[in-house]
C-alpha positions as CSV (number, residue, x, y, z in Angstrom):
1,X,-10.1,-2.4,16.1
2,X,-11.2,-1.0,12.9
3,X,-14.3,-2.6,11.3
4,X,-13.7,-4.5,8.1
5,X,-15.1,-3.2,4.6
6,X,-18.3,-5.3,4.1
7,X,-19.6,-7.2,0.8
8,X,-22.1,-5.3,-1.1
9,X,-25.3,-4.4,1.2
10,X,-27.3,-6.7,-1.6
11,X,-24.9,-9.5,-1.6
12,X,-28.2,-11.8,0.0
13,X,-29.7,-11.3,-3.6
14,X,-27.2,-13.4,-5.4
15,X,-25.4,-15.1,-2.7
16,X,-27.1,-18.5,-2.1
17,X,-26.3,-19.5,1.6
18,X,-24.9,-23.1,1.0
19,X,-22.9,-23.8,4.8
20,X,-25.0,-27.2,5.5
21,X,-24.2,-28.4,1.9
22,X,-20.7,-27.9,1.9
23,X,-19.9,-28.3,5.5
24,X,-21.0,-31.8,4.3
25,X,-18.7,-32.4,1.4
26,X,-15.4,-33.8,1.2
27,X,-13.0,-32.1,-0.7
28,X,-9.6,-31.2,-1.9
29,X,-8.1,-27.5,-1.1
30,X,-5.0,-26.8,-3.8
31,X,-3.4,-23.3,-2.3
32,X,-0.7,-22.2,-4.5
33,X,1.3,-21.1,-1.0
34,X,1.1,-21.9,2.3
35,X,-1.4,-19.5,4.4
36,X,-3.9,-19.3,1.2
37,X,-5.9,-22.2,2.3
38,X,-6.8,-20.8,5.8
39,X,-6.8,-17.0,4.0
40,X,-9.5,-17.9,1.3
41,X,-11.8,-21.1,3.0
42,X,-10.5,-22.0,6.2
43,X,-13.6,-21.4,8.1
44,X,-15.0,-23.7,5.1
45,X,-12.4,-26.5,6.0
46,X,-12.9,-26.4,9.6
47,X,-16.9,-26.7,9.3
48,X,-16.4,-29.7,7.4
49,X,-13.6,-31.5,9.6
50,X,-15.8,-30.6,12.6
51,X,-18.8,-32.8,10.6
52,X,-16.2,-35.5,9.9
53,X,-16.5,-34.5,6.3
54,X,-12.8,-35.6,4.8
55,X,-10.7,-32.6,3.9
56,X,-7.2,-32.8,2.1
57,X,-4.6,-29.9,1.4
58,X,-2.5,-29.3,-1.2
59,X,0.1,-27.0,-1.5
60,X,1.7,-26.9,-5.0
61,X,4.6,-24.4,-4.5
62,X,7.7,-24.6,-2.3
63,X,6.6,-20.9,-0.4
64,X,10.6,-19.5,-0.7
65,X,9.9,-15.9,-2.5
66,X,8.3,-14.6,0.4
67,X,11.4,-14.0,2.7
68,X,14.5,-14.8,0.6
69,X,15.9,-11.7,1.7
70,X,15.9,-12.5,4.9
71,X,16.5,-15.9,5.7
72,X,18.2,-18.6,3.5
73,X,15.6,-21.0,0.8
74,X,16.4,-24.1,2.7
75,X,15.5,-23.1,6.3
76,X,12.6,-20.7,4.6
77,X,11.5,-24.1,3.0
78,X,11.1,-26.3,5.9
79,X,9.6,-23.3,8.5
80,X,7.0,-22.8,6.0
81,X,5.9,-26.3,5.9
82,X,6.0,-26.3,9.7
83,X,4.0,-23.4,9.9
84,X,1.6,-25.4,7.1
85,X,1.6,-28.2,9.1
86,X,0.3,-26.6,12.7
87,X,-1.8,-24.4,10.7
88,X,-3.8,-27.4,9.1
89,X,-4.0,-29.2,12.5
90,X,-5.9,-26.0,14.2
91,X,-8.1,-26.5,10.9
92,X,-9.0,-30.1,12.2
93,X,-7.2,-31.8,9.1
94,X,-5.1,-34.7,9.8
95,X,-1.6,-34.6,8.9
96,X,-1.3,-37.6,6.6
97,X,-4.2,-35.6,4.7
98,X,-1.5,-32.8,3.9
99,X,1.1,-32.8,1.2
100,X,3.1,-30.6,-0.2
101,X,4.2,-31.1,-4.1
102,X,7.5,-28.4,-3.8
103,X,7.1,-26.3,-7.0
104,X,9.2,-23.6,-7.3
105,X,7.6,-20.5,-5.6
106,X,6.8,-17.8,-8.6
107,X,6.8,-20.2,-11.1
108,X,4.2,-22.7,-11.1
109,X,2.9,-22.5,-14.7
110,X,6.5,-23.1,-15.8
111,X,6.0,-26.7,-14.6
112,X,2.3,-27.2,-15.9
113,X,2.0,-31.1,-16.6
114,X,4.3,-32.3,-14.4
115,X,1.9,-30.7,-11.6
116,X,-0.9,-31.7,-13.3
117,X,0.2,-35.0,-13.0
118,X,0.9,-35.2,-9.1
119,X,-2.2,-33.8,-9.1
120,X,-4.4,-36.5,-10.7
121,X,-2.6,-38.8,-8.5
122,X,-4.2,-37.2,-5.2
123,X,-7.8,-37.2,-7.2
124,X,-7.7,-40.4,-8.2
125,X,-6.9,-41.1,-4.5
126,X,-9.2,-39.1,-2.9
127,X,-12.3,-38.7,-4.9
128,X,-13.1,-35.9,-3.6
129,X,-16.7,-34.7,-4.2
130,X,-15.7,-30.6,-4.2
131,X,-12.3,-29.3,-5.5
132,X,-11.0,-25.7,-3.8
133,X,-8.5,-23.9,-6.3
134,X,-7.8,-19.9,-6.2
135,X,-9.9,-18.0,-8.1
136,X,-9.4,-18.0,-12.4
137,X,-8.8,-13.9,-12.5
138,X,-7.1,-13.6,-8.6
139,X,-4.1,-11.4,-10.1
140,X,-1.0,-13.5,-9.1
141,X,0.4,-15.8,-10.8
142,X,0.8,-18.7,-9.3
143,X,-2.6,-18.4,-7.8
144,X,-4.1,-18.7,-11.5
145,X,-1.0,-21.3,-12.5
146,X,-2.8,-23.6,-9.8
147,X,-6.3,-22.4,-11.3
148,X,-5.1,-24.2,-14.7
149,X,-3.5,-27.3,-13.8
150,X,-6.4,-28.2,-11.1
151,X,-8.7,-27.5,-13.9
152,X,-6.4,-29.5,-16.1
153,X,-5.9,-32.6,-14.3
154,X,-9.5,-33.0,-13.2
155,X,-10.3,-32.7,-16.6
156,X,-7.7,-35.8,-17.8
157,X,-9.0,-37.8,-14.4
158,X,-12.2,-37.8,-15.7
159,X,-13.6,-37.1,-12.8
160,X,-16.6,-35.2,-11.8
161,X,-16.6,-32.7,-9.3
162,X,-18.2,-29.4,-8.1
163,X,-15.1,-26.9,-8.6
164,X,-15.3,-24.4,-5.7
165,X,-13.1,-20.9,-6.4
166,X,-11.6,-18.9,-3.7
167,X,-10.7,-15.7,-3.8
168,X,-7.3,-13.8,-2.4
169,X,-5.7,-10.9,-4.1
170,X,-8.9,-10.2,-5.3
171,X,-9.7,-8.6,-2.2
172,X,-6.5,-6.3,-2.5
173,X,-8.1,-3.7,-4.9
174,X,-10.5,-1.6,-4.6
175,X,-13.2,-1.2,-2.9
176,X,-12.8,-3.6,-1.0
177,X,-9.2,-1.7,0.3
178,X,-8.5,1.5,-0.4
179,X,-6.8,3.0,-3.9
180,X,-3.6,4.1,-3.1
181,X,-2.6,7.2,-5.2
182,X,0.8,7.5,-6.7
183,X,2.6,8.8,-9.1
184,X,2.7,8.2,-13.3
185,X,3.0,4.0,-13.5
186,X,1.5,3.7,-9.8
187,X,-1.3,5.7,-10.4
188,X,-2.1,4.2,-13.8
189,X,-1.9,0.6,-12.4
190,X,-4.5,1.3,-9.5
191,X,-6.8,2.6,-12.4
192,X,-6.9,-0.4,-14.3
193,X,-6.8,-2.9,-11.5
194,X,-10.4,-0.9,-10.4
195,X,-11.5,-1.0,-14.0
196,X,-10.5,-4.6,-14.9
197,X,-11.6,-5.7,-11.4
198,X,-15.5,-3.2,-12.6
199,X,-15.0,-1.8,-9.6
200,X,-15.4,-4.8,-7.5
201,X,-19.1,-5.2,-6.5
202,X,-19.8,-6.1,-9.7
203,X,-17.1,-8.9,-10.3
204,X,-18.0,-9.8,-6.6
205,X,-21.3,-10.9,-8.2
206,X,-19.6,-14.1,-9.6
207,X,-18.9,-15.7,-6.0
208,X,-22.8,-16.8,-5.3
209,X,-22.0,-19.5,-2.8
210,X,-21.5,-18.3,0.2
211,X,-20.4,-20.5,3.6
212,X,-21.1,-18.9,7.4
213,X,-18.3,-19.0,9.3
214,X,-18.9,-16.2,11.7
215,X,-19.3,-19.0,14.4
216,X,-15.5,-20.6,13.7
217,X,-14.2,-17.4,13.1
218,X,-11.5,-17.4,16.0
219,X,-10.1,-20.8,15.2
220,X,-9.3,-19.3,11.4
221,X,-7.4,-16.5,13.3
222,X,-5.5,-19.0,15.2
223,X,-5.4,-21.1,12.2
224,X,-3.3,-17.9,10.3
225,X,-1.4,-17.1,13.6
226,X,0.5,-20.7,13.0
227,X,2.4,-18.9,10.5
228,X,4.7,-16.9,12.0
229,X,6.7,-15.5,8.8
230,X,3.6,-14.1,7.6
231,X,2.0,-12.6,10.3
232,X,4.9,-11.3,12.7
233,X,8.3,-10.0,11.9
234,X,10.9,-13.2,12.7
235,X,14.3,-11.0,11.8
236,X,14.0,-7.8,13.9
237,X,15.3,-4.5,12.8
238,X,14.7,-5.6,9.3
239,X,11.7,-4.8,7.3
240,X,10.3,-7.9,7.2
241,X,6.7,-7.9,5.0
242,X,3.8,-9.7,7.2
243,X,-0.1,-9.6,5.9
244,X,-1.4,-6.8,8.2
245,X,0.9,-4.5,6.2
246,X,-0.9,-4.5,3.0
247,X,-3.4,-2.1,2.4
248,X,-2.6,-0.6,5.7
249,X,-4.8,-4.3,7.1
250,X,-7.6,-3.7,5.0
251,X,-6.6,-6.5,3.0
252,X,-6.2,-9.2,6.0
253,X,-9.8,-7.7,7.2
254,X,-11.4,-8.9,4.0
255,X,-11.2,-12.7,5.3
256,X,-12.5,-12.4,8.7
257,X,-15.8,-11.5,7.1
258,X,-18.9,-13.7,8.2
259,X,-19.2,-15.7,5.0
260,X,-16.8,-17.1,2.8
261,X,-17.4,-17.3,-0.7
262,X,-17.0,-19.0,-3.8
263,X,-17.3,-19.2,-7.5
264,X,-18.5,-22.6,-8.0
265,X,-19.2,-25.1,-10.9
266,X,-19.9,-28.1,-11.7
267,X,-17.2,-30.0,-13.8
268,X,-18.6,-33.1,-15.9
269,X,-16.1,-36.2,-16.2
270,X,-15.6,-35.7,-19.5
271,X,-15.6,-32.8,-22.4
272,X,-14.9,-29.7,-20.2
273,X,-17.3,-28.0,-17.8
274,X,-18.9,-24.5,-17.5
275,X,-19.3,-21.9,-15.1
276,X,-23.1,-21.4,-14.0
């Protein structure tokens, strides 16, 4: 098997080893699709679930752009939150602790404060002490659609919380996976995807908290496995899109690093918060 691209050789100078904290900490995880909780922290979930820490997930879109072509939106619906379901029970989160609010898949922002408003509802119930969202800049839109009405709806809760961002598509660009030459518009787009991402290492250096998880590492990959549409091809002969095909697998590599990180901040209950 080919060895994964590793973080930045210094990434001990600015990452601050936090896995007894957080494995601590109850929290919320809000994952824009289903498989982007166990993709960016589920070695973070399963170290807190294993410490009897309380973990909840949230799922804010419906999941039915992945495989439209292929199978129809209502039986892509439900297998999806199947798949969501197993997944988070490997994770060690109990199923009464997972819900799913149905947004339309590619369109999240579209629907802004009515998903902010669901999503006060689960705060207020919860109290969670850490909040997981997808990281502010990840490069899809729904990822930074969930970003904003998180951020929103904390900030009309009142409620104050350590927000904990995760990265996804971040990791598809380079270096982290390697640039893929094309032609004219192709080519052009993989230049400014290195230049806006500063060739990665340095917009790396924004996640300084970093979780071990080299030791639950296994139970994430079974964790993934549970979903089936994503990582093996359901429709044979067709050609059905699963996560070891991007980047040629140097993008599914990228979460099955020893640490997970995260961009985190704290968020004050009221007037807005700030990065540190």
């Amino acid at each position: 098997m080919k060895s994964p691209r590793r973080y930045p050789r210094k990434i001990h100078d600015y990452l601050c080893d936090e896995t007894r904290e957080r494995a601590k900490t109850s929290a919320i995880v809000f994952a824009p699709h289903q498989d982007d909780e166990t993709l960016g922290c589920g070695g973070t979930v399963i170290l807190k679930t294993r410490s009897g820490a309380s973990a909840t997930l949230v799922f804010m879109t419906d999941g039915t752009t992945s495989h439209r072509k292929f199978m129809r939106e209502e039986e892509l619906r439900s297998l999806r939150k199947t798949e969501a379901r197993d997944a988070a029970g490997v994770l060690g989160v109990a199923p009464g602790d997972v819900h799913f609010l149905e947004f339309p898949d590619g369109d999240l922002m579209r629907f802004q404060k009515d998903a902010a408003s669901k999503v006060v509802v689960l705060l207020d119930r919860y109290r969670p002490r850490e909040v997981y969202v997808p990281y502010r800049f990840d490069g899809m839109p729904d990822h930074e659609s969930t970003y904003a009405v998180v951020v929103d709806a904390i900030d009309q809760a009142g409620l104050p919380v350590e927000i904990c961002e995760y990265p996804v598509w971040f990791w598809n660009r380079w270096p982290w996976v390697p640039m893929e030459w094309g032609n004219g518009r192709e080519s052009l787009r993989e230049i400014f995807n290195a230049l806006w991402a500063r060739f990665g290492s340095r917009r790396f250096r924004e996640f300084q908290s970093g979780v071990f998880i080299g030791d639950v590492l296994e139970q994430k990959r079974q964790a993934l496995a549970r979903y089936r549409s994503q990582m093996t091809v359901l429709v044979s002969g067709t050609d059905w899109p699963t996560l070891t095909d991007i980047s040629a697998g140097e993008f599914l590599r990228c979460f099955f690093q020893d640490y997970e990180v995260f961009r985190c901040w704290n968020f004050p209950a009221r007037g807005g918060g700030h990065p540190r």
